[in-house]
CHARMM-style PDB file with segment names, atoms N, HN, CA, C and O in Angstrom:
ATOM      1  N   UNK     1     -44.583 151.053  37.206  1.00  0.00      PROA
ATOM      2  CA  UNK     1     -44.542 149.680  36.775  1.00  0.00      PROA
ATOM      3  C   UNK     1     -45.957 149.260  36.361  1.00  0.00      PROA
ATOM      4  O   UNK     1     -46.835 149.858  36.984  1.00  0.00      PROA
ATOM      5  N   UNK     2     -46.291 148.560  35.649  1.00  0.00      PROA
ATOM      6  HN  UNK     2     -45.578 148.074  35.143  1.00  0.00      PROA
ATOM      7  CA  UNK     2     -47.275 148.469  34.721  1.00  0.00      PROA
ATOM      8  C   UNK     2     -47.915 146.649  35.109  1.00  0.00      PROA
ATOM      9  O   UNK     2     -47.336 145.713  34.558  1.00  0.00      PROA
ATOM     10  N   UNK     3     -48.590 146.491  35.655  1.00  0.00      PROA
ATOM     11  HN  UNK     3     -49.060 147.251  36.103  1.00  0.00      PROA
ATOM     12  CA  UNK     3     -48.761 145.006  35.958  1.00  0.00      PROA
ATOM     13  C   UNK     3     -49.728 144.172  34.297  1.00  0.00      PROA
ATOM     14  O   UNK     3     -50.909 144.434  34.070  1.00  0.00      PROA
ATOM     15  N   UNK     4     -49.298 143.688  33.832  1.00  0.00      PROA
ATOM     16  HN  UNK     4     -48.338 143.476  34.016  1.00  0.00      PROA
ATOM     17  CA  UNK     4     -49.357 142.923  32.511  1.00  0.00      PROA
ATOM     18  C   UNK     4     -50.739 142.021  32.450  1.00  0.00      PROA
ATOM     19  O   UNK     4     -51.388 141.801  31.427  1.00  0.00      PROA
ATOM     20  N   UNK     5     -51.018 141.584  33.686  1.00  0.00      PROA
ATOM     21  HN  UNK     5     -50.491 141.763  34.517  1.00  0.00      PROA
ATOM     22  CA  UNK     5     -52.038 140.523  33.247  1.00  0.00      PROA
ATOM     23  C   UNK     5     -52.880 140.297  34.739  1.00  0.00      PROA
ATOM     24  O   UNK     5     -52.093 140.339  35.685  1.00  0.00      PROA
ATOM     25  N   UNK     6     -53.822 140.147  35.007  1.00  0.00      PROA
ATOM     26  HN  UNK     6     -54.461 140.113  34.238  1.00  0.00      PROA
ATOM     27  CA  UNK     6     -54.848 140.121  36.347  1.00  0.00      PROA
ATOM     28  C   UNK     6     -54.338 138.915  36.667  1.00  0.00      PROA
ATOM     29  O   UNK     6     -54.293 137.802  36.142  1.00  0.00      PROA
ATOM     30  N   UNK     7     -54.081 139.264  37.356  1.00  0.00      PROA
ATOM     31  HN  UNK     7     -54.118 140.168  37.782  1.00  0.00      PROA
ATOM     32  CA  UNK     7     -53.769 137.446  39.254  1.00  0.00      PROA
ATOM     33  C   UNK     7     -54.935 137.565  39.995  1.00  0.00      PROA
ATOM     34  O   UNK     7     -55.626 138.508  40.379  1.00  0.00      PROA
ATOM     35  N   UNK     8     -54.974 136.155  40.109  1.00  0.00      PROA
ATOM     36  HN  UNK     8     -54.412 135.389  39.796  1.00  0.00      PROA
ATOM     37  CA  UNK     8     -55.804 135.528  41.084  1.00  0.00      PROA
ATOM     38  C   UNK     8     -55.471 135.876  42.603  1.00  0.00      PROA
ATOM     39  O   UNK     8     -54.348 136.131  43.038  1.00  0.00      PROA
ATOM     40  N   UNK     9     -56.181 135.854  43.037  1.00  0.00      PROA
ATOM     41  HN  UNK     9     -57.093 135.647  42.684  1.00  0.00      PROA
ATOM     42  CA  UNK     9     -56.502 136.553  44.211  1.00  0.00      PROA
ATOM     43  C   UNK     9     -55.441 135.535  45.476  1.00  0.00      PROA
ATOM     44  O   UNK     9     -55.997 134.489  45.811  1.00  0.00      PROA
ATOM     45  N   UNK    10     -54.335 135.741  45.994  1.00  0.00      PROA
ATOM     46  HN  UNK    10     -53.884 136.590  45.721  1.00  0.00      PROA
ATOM     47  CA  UNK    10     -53.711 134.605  46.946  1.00  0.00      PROA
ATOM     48  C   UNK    10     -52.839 133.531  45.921  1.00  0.00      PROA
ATOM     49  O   UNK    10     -51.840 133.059  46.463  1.00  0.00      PROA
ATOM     50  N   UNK    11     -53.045 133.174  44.781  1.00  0.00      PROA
ATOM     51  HN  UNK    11     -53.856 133.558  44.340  1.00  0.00      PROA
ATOM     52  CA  UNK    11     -52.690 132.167  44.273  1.00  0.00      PROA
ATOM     53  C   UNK    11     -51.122 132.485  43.548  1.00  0.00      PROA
ATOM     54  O   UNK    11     -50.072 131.842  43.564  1.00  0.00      PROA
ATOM     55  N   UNK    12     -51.493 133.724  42.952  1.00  0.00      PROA
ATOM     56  HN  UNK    12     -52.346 134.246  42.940  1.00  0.00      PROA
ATOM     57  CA  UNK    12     -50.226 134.095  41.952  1.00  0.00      PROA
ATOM     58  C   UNK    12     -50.482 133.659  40.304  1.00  0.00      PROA
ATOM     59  O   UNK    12     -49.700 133.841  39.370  1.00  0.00      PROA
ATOM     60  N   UNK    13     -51.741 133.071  40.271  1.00  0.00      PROA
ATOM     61  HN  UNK    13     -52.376 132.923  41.029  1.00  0.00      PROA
ATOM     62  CA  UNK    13     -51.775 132.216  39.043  1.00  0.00      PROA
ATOM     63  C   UNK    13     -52.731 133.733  37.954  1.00  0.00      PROA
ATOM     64  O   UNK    13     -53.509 134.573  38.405  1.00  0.00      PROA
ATOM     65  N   UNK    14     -52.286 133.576  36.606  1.00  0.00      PROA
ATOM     66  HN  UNK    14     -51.653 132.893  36.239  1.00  0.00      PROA
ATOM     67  CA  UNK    14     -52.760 134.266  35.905  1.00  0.00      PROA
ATOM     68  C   UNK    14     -54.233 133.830  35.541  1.00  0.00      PROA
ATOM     69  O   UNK    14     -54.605 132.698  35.231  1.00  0.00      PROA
ATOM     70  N   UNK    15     -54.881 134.812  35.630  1.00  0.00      PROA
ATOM     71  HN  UNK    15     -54.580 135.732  35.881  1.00  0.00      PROA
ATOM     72  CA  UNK    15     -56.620 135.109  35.355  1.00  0.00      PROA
ATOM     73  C   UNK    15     -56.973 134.452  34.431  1.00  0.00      PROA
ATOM     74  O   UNK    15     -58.097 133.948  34.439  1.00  0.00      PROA
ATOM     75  N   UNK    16     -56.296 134.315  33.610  1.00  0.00      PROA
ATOM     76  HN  UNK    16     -55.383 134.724  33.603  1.00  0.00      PROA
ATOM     77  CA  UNK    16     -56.915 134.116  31.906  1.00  0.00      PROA
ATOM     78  C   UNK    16     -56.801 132.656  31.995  1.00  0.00      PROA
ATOM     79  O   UNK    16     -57.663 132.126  31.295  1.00  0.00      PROA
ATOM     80  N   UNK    17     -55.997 131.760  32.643  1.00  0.00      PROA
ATOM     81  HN  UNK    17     -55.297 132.191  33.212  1.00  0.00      PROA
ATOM     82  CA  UNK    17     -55.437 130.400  32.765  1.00  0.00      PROA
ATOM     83  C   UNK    17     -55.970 129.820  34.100  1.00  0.00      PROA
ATOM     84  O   UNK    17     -55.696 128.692  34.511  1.00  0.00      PROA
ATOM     85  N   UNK    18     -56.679 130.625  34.664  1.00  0.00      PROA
ATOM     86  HN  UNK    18     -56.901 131.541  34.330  1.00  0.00      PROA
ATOM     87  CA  UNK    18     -56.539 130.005  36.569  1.00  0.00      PROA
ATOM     88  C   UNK    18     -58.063 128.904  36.077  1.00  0.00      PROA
ATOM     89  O   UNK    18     -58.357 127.966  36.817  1.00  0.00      PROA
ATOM     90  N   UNK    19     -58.814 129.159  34.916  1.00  0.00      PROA
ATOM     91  HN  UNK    19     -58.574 129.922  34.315  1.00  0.00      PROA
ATOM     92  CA  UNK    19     -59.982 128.293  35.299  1.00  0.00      PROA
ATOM     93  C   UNK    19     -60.264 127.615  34.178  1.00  0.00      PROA
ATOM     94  O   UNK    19     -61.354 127.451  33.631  1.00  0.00      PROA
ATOM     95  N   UNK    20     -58.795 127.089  33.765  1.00  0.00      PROA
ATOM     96  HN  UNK    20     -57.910 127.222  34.210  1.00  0.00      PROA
ATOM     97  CA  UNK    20     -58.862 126.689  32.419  1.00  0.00      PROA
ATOM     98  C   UNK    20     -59.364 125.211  32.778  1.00  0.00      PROA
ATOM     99  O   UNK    20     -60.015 124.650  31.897  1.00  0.00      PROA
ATOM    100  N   UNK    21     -59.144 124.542  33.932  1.00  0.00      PROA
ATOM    101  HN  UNK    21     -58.616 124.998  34.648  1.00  0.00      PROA
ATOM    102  CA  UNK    21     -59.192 123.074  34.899  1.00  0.00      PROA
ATOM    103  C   UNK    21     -57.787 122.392  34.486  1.00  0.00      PROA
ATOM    104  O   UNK    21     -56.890 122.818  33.758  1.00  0.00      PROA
ATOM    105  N   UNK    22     -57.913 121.176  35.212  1.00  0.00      PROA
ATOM    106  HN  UNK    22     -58.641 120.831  35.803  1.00  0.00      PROA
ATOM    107  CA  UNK    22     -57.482 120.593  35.335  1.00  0.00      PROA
ATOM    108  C   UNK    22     -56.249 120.276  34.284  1.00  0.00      PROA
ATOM    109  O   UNK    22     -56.483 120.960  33.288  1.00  0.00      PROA
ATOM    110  N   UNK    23     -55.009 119.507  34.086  1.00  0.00      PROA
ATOM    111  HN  UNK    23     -54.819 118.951  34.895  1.00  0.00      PROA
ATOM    112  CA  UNK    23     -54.982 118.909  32.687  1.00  0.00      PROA
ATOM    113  C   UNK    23     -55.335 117.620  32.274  1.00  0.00      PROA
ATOM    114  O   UNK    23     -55.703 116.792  33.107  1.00  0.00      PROA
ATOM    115  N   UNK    24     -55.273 117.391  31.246  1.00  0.00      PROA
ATOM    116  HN  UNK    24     -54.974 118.063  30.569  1.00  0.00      PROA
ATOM    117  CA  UNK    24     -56.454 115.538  30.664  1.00  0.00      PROA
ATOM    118  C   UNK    24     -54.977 115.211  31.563  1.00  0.00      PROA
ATOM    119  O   UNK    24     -53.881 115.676  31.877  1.00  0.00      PROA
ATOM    120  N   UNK    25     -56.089 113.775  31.725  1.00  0.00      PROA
ATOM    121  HN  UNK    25     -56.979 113.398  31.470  1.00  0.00      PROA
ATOM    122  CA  UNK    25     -54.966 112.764  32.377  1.00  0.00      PROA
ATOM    123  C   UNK    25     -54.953 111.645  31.251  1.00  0.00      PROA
ATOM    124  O   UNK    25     -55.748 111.362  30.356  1.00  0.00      PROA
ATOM    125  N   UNK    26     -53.902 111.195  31.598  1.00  0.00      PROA
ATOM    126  HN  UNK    26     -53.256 111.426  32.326  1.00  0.00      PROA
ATOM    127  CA  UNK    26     -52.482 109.745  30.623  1.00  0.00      PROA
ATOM    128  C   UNK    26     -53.678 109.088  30.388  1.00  0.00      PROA
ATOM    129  O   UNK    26     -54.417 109.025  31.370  1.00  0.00      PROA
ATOM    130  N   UNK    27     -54.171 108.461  29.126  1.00  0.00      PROA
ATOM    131  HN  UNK    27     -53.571 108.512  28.327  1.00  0.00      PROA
ATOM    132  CA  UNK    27     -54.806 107.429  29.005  1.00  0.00      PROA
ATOM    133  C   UNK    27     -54.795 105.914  29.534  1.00  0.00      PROA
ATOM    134  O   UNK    27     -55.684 105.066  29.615  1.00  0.00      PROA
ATOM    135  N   UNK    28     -53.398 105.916  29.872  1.00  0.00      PROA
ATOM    136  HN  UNK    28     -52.676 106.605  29.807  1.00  0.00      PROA
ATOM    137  CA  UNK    28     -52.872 104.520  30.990  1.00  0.00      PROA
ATOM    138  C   UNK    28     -53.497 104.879  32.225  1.00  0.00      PROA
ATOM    139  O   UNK    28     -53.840 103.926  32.924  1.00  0.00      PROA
ATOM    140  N   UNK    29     -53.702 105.915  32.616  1.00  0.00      PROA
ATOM    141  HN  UNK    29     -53.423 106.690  32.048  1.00  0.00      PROA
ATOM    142  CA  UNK    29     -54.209 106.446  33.795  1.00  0.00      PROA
ATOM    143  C   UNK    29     -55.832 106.675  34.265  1.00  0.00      PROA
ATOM    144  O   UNK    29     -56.382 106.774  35.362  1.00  0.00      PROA
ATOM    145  N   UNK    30     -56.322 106.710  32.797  1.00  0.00      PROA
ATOM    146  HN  UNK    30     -55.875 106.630  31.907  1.00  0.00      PROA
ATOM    147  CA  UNK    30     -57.394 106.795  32.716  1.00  0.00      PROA
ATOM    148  C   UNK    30     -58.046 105.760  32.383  1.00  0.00      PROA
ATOM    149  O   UNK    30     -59.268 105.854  32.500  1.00  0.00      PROA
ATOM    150  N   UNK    31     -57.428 104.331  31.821  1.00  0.00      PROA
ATOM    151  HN  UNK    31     -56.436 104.255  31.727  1.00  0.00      PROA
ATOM    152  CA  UNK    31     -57.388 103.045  32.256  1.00  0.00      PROA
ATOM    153  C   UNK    31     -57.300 102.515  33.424  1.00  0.00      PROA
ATOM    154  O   UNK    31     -58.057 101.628  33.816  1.00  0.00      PROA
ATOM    155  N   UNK    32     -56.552 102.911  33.958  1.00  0.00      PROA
ATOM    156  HN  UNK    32     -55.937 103.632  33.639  1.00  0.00      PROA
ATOM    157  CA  UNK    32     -56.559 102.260  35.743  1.00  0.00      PROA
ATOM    158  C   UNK    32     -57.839 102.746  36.409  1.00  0.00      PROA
ATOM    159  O   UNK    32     -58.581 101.980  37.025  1.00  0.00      PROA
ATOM    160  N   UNK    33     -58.039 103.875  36.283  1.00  0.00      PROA
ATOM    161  HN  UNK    33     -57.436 104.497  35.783  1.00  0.00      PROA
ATOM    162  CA  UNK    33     -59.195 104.314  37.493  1.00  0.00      PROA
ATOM    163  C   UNK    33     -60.030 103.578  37.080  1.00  0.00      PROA
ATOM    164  O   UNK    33     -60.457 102.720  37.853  1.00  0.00      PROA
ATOM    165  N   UNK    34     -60.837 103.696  34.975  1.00  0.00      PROA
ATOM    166  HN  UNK    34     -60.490 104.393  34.347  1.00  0.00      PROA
ATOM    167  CA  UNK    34     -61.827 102.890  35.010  1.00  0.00      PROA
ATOM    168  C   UNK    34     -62.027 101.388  35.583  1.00  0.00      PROA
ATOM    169  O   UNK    34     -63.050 100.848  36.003  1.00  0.00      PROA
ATOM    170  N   UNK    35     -60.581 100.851  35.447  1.00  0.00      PROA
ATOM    171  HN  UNK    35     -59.750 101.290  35.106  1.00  0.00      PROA
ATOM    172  CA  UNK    35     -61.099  99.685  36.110  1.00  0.00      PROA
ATOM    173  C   UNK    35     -60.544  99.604  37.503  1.00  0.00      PROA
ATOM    174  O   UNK    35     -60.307  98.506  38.008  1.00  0.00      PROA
ATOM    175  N   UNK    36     -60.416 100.271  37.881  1.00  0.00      PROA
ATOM    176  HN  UNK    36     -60.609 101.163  37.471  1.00  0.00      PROA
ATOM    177  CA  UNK    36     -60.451  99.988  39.622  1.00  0.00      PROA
ATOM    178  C   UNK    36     -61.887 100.766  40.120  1.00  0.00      PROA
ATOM    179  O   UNK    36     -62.407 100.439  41.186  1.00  0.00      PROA
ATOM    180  N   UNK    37     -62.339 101.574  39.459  1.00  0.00      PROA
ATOM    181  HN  UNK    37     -61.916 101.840  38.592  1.00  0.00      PROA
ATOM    182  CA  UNK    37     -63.653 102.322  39.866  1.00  0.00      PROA
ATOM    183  C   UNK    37     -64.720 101.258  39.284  1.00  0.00      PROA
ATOM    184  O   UNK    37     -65.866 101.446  39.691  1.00  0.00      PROA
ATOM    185  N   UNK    38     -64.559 100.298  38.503  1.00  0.00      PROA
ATOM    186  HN  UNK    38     -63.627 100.145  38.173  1.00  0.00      PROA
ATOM    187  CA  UNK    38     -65.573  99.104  38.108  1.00  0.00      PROA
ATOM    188  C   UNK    38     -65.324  98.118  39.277  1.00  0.00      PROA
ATOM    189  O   UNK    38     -66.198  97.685  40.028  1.00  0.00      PROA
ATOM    190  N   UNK    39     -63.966  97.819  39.320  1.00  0.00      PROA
ATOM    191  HN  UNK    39     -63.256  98.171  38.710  1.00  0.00      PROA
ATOM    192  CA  UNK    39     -64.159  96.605  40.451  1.00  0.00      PROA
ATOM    193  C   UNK    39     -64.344  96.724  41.760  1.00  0.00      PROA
ATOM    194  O   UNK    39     -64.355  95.739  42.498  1.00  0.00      PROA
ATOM    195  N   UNK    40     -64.532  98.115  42.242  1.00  0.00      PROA
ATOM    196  HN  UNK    40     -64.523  98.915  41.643  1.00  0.00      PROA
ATOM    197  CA  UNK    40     -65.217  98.599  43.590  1.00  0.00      PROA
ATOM    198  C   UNK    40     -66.165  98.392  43.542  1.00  0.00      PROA
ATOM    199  O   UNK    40     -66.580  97.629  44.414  1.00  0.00      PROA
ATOM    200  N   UNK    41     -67.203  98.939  42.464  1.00  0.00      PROA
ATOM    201  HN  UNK    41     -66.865  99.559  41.756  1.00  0.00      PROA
ATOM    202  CA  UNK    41     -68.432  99.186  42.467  1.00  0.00      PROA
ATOM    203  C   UNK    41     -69.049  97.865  41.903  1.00  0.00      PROA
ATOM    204  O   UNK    41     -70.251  97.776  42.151  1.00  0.00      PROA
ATOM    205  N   UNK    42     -68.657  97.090  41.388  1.00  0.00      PROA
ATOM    206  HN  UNK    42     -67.680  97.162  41.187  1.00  0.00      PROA
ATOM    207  CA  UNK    42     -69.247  95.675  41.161  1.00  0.00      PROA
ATOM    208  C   UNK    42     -70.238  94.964  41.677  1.00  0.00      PROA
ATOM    209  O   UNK    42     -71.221  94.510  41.092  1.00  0.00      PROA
ATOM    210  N   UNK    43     -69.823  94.851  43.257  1.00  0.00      PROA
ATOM    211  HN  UNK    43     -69.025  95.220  43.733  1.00  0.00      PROA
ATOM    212  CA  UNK    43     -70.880  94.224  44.195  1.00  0.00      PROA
ATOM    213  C   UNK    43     -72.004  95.094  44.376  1.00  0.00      PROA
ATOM    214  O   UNK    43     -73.080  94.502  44.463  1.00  0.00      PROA
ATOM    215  N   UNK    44     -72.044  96.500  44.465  1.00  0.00      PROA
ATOM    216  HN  UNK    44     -71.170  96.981  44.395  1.00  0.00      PROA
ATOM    217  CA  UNK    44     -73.026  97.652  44.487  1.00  0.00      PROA
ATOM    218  C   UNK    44     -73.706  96.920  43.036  1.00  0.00      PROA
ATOM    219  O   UNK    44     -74.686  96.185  42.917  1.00  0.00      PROA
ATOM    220  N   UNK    45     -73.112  97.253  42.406  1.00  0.00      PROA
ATOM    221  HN  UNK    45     -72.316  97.851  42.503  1.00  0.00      PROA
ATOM    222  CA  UNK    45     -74.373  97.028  41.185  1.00  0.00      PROA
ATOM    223  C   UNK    45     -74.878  95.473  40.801  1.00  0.00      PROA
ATOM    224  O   UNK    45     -75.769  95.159  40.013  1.00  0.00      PROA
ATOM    225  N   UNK    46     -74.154  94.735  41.486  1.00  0.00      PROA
ATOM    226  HN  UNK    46     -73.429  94.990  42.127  1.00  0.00      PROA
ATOM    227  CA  UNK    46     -75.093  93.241  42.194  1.00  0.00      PROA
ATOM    228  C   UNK    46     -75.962  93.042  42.865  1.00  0.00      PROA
ATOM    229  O   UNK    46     -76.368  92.022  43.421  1.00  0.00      PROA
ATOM    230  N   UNK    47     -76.350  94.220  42.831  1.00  0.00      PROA
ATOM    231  HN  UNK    47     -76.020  95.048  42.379  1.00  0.00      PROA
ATOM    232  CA  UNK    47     -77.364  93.912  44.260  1.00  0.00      PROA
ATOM    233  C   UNK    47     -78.494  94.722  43.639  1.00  0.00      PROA
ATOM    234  O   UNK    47     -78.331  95.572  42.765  1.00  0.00      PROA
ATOM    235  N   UNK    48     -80.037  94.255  44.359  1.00  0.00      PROA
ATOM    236  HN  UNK    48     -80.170  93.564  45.069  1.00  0.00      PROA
ATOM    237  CA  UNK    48     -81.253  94.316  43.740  1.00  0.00      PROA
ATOM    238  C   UNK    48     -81.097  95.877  44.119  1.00  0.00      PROA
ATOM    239  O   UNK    48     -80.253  96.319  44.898  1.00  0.00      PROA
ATOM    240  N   UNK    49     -82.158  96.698  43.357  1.00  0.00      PROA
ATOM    241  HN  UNK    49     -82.843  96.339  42.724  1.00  0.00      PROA
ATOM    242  CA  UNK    49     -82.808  97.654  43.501  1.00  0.00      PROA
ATOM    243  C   UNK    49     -83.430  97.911  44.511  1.00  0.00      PROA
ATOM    244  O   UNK    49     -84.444  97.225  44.644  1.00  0.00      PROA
ATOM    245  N   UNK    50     -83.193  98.783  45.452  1.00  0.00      PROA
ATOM    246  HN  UNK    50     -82.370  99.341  45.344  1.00  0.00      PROA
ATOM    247  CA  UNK    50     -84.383  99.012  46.772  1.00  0.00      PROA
ATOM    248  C   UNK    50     -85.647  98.978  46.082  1.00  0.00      PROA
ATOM    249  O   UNK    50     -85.554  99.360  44.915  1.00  0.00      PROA
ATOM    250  N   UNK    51     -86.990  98.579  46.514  1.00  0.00      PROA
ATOM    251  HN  UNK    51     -87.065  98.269  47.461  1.00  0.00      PROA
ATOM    252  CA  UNK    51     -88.193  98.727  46.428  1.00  0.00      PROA
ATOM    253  C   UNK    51     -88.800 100.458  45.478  1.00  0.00      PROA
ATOM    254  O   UNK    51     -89.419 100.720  44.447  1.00  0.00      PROA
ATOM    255  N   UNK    52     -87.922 101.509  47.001  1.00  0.00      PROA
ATOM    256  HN  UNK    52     -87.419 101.296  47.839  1.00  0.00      PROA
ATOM    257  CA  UNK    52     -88.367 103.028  46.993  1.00  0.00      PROA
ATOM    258  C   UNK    52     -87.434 103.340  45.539  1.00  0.00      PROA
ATOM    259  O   UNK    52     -87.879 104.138  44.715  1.00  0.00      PROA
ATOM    260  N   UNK    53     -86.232 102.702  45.332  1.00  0.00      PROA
ATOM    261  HN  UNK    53     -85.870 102.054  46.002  1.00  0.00      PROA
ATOM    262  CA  UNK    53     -85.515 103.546  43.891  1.00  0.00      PROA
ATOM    263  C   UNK    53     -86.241 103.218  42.566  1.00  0.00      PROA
ATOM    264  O   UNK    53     -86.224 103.749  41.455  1.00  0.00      PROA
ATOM    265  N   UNK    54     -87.131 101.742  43.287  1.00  0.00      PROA
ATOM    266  HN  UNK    54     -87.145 101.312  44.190  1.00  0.00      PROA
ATOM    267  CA  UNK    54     -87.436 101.052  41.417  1.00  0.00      PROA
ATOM    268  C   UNK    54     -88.781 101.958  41.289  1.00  0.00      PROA
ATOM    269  O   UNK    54     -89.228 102.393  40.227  1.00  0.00      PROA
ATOM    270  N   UNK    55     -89.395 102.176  42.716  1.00  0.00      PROA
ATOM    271  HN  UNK    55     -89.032 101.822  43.578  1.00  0.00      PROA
ATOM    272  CA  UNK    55     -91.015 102.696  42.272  1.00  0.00      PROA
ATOM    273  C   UNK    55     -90.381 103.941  41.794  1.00  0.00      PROA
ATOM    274  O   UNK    55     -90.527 104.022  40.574  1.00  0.00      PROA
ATOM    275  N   UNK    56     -89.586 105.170  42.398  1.00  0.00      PROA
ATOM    276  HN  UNK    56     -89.467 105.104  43.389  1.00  0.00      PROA
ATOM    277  CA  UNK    56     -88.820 106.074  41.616  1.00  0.00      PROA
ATOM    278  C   UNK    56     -88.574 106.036  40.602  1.00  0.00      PROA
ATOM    279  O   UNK    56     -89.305 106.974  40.283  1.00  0.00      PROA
ATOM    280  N   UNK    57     -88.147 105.753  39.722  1.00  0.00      PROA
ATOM    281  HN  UNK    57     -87.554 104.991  39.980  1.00  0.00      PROA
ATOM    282  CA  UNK    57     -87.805 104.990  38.098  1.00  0.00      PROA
ATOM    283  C   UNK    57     -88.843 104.890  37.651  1.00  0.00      PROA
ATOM    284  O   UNK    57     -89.184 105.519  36.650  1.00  0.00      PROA
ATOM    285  N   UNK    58     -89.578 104.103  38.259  1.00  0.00      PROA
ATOM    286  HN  UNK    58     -89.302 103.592  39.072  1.00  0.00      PROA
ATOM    287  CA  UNK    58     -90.565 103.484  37.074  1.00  0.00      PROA
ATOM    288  C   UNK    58     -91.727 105.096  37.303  1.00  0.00      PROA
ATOM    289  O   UNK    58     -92.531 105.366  36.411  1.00  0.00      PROA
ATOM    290  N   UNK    59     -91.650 105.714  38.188  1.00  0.00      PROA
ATOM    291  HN  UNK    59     -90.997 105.494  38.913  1.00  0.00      PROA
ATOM    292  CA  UNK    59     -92.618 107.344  38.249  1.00  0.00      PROA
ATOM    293  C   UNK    59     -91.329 107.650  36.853  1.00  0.00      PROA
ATOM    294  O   UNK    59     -91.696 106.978  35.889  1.00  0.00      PROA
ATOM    295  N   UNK    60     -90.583 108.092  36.663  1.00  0.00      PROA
ATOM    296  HN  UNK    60     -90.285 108.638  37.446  1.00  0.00      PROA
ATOM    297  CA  UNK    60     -89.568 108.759  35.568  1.00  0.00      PROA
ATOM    298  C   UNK    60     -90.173 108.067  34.167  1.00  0.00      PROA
ATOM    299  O   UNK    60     -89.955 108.680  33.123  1.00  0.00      PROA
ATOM    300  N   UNK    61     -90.702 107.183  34.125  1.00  0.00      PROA
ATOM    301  HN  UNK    61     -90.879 106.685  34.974  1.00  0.00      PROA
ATOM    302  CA  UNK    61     -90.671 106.520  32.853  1.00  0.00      PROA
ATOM    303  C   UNK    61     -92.470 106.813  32.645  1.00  0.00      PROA
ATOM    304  O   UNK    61     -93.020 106.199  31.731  1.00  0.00      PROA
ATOM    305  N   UNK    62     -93.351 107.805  33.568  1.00  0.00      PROA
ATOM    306  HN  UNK    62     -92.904 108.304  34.311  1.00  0.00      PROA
ATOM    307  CA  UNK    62     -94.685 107.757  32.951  1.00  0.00      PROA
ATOM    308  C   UNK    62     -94.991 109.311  32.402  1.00  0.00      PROA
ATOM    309  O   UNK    62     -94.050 109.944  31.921  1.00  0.00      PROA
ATOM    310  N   UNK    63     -95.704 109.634  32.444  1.00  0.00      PROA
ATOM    311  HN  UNK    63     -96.468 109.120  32.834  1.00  0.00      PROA
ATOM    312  CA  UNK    63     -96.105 110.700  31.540  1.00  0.00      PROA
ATOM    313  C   UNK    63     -96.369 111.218  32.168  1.00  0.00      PROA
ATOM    314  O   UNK    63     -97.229 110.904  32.992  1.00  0.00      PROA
ATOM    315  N   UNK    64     -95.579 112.657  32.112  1.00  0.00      PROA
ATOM    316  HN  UNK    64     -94.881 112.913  31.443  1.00  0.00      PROA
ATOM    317  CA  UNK    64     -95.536 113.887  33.100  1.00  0.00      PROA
ATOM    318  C   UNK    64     -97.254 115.092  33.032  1.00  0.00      PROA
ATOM    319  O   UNK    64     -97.810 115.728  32.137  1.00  0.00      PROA
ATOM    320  N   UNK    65     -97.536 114.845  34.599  1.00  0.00      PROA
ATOM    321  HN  UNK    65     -97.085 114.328  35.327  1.00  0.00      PROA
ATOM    322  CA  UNK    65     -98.791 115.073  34.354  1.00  0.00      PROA
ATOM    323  C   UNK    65     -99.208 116.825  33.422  1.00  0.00      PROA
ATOM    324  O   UNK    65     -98.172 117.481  33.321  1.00  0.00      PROA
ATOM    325  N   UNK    66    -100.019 117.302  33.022  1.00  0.00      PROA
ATOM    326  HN  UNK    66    -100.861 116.769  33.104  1.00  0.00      PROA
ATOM    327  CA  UNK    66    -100.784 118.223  32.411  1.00  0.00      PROA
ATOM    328  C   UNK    66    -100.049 119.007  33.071  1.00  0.00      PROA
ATOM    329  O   UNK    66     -99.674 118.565  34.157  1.00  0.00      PROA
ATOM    330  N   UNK    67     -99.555 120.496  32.656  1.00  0.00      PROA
ATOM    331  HN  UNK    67     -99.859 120.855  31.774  1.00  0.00      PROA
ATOM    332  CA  UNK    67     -99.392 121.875  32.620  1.00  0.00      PROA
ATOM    333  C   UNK    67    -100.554 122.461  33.337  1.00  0.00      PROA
ATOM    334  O   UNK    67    -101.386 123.052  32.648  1.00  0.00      PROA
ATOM    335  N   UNK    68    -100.700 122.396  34.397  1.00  0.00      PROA
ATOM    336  HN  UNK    68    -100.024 121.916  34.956  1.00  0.00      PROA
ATOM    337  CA  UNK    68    -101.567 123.716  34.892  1.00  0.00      PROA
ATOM    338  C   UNK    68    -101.554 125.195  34.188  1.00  0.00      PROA
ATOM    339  O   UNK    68    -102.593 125.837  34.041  1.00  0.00      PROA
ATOM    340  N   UNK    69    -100.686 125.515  33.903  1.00  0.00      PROA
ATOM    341  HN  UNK    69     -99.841 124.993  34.022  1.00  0.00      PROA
ATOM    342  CA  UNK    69    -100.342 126.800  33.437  1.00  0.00      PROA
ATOM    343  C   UNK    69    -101.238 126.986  32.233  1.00  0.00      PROA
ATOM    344  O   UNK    69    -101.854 128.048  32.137  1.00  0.00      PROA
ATOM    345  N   UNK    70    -101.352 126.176  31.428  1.00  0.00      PROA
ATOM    346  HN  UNK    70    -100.852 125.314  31.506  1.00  0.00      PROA
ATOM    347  CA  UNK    70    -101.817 125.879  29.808  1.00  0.00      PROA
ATOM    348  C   UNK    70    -103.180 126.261  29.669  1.00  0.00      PROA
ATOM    349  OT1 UNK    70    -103.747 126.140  28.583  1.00  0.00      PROA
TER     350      UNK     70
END
């Protein structure tokens, strides 16, 4: 008997397909999360910046020092 195509290891699922991901989800669906994942996070992004994240940021926004290497 001749086995046709490599399986995943425990799963049964074919090799060529096992890591294809997920499938897209319903655009109605993908409407709901965005806005239920906005109106969770709402009050989070109401609120000031810690002190330590803004001085963080504002280091990201200066000019990355000289190349030692160079």
């Amino acid at each position: 008997m001749r086995q046709t195509g490599a399986r995943d290891s425990g799963t049964g699922a074919d090799a060529r397909t096992a890591h294809s991901g997920p499938p897209p989800l319903a655009p109605n669906i993908r409407r709901h999360l965005g806005l239920s994942l906005r109106t969770f996070y709402a009050a989070t992004l109401a609120e000031p910046v810690d002190d330590r994240i803004a001085a963080l940021l504002d280091r990201l926004g200066e000019e990355p020092p000289a190349n030692p290497l160079s």
